[in-house]
N, C-alpha and C positions, 0 to 999 in steps of 0.2 A: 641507607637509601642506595639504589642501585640505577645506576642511566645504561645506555647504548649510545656509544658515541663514534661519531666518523668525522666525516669529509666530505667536502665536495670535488670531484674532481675533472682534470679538462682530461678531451676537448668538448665531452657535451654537457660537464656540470654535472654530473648525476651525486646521486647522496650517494656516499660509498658505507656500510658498515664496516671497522675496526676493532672494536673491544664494546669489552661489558666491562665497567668499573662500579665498584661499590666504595661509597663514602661515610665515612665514621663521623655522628655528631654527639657534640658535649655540648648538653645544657646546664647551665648556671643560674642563679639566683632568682629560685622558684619558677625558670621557664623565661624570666626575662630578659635570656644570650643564651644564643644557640653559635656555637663555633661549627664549622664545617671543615673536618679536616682532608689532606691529600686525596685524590685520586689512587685506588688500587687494585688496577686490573685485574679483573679474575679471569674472565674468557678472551681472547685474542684471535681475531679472524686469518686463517689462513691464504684466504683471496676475497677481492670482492662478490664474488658470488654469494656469500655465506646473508642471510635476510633473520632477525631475529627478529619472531612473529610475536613472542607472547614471552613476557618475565611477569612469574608470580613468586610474592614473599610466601614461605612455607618455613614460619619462628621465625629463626635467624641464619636459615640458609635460603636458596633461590633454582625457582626452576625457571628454567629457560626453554625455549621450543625454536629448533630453529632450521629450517630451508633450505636446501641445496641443492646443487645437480644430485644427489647420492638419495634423496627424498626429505623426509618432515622426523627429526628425533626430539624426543624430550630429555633434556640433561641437566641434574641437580647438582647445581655447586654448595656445598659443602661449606659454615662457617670455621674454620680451623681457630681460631680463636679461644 
């Protein structure tokens, strides 16, 4: 599973985006425990500017789409795994 996670920050509160983290899950005994483990940042935003419009799973790697003063790129991260 893969989130977009930030912040809020002052002075006007706004959402800020920070990273794209993907999380590794272990299921157990037929489905009934699902462990969720650490957080592990794959993208990391360089300013708050950076707006990640769209993450699609593609297998076991991840596309991302995402927004800036520079324009709109599509970037596939890679399961190195």
């Amino acid at each position: 599973m893969s989130l977009d996670q930030g912040a809020i920050v002052p002075p006007d509160f706004n959402f800020v985006f920070t990273e794209v983290s993907r999380f590794a899950f272990t299921v157990a005994d037929a489905g009934a425990t699902v462990t969720v483990g650490a957080p592990e940042p794959v993208l990391t935003f360089p300013n708050p500017c950076t707006l990640v419009s769209t993450m699609i799973p593609m297998g076991s790697d991840l596309l991302v789409k995402l927004q800036d003063k520079n324009g709109t790129r599509l970037v596939r991260i890679r399961d190195a795994r």
